[in-house]
C-alpha positions in Angstrom: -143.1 -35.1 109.4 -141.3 -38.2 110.8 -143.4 -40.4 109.2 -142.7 -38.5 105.4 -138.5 -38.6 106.6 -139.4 -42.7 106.4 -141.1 -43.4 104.0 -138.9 -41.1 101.4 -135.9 -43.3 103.3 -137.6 -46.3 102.6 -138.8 -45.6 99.0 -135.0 -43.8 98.7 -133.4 -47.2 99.8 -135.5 -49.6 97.5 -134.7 -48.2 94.5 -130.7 -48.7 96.0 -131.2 -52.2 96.4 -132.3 -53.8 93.2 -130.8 -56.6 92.4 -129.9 -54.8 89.2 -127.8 -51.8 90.4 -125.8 -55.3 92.5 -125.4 -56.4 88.8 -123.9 -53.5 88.1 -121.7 -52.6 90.7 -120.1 -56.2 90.1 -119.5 -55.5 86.4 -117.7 -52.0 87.3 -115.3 -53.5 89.7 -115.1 -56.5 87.1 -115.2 -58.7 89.5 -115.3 -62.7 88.6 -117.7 -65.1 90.1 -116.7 -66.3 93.8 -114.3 -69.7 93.3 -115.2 -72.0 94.5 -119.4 -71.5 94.0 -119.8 -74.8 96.9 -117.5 -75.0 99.8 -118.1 -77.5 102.6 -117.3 -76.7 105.9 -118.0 -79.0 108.6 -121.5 -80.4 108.6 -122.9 -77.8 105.9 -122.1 -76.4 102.9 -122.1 -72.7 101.8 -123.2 -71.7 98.5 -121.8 -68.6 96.9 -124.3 -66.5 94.8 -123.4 -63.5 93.0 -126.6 -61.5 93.1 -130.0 -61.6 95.4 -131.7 -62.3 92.5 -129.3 -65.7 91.8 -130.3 -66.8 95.6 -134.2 -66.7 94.3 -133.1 -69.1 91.4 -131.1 -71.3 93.6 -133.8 -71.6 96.5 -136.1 -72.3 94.2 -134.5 -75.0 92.5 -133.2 -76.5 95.7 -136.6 -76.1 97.2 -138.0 -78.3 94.7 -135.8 -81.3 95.2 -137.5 -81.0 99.0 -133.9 -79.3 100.5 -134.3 -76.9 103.3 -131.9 -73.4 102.6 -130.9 -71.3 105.0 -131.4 -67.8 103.5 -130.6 -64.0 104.9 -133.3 -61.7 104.4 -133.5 -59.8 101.2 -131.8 -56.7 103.0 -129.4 -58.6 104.4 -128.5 -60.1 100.8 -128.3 -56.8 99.3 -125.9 -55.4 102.4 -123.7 -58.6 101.6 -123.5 -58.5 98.4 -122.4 -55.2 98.6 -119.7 -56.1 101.2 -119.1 -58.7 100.2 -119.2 -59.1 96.8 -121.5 -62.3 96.6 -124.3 -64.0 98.9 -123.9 -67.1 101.1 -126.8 -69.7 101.6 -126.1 -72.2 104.2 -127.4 -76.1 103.3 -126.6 -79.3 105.2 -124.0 -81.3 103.6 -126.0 -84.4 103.5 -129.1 -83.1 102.2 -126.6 -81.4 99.4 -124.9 -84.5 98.2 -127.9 -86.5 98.0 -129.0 -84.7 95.2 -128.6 -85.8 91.6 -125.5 -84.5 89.5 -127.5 -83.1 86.7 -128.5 -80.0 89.2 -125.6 -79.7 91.6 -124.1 -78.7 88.3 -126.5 -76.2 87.5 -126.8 -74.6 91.2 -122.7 -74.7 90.9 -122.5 -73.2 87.2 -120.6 -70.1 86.7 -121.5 -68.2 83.5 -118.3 -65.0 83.5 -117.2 -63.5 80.3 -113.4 -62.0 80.4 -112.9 -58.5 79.7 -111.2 -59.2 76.3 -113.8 -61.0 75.2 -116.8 -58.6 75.8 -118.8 -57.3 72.6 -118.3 -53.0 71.3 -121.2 -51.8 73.1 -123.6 -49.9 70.9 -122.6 -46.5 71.6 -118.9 -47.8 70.3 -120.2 -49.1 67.3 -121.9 -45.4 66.7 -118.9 -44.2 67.4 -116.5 -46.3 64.6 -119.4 -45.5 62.2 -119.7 -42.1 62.6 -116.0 -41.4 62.7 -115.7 -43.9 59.8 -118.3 -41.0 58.0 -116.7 -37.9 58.8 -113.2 -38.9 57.9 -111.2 -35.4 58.7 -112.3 -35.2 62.6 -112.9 -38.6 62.8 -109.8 -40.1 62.3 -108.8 -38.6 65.7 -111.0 -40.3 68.0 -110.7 -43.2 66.1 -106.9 -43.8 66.3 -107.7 -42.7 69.8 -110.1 -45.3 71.2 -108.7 -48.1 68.6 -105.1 -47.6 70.7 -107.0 -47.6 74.0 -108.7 -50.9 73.1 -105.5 -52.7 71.8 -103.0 -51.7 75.2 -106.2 -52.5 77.6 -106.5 -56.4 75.9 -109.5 -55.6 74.5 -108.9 -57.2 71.2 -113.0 -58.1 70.5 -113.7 -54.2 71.0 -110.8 -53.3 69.0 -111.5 -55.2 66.3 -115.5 -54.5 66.0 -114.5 -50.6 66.5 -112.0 -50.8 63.5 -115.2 -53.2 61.3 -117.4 -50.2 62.7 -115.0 -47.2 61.4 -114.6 -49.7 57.6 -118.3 -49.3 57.5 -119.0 -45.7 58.4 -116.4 -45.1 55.8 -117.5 -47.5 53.2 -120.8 -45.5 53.5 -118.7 -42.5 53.2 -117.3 -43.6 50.0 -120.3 -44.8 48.3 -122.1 -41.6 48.7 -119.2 -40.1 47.1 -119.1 -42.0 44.1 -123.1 -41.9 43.8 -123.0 -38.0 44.0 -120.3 -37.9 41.4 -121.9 -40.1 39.1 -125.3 -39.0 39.2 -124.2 -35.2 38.6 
């Protein structure tokens, strides 16, 4: 009975700790990469990685270049990234600047889009179209979510909601004039 309790635990807790569901849980806070990615304190130097999965990449590439990392365990990666919001990885500071430029700039590159300049999601773009299409109800949730997107900043959603809504009515439109006149 014990042992079942465990393994459903176990099973229960792997599927919490992807990498993934980290990813996530940074984009729903919205939460920027860690400034500054490389900080050097003392002898060593502390890497800040967003994700467990980043540490594999960074390991990896450091490993080849013959530089010992000090990693956490993959638990302990998730628990901190959690916490924390990223991972550190411990190097020595010598070992660190020896290496050549080209890859201490891609270890250290940060890749963050701003808020205002995400894409309309899919369902968004359904949305505008459909609402475009069915012009009496639709003009509600349209004026609705377009307002929303302009007083959050999100001028890119905004903007591809309103091209989506053009469209769906567009389509409205021509299915109009086809029906009127081919009877």
């Amino acid at each position: 009975m014990v042992r079942r309790a465990r393994i459903r635990a176990r099973a229960w807790f792997w599927w919490y700790a992807r990498p993934a569901d980290d990813w996530e849980h940074r984009k729903q806070l919205d939460l920027p990469p860690p400034n500054p990615i490389a900080a050097k304190e003392g002898s060593v130097i502390k890497l800040r990685c967003v994700t467990p999965g980043e540490v594999a990449l960074v390991v990896q590439e450091l490993e080849r270049e013959d530089i010992l990392v000090s990693v956490p365990s993959y638990l302990a990666q998730v628990r901190e990234c959690r916490k924390k919001g990223y991972v550190e990885l411990t190097i020595a500071a010598t070992a660190y600047e020896s290496i050549p430029k080209d890859l201490r700039s891609s270890v250290e590159y940060q890749y963050y889009v701003p808020p205002a300049e995400r894409p309309l999601p899919l369902a968004g773009k359904i949305i505008g179209v459909l609402a475009g299409f069915t012009i009496i109800p639709g003009l509600l949730p349209f004026f609705w979510l377009f307002t929303r997107y302009l007083n959050n900043g999100d001028d890119k959603k905004a903007r591809q909601f309103l091209y989506s809504f053009l469209l769906g009515f567009a389509c409205w439109l021509a299915i109009i004039v086809l029906a009127v006149t081919v009877f």
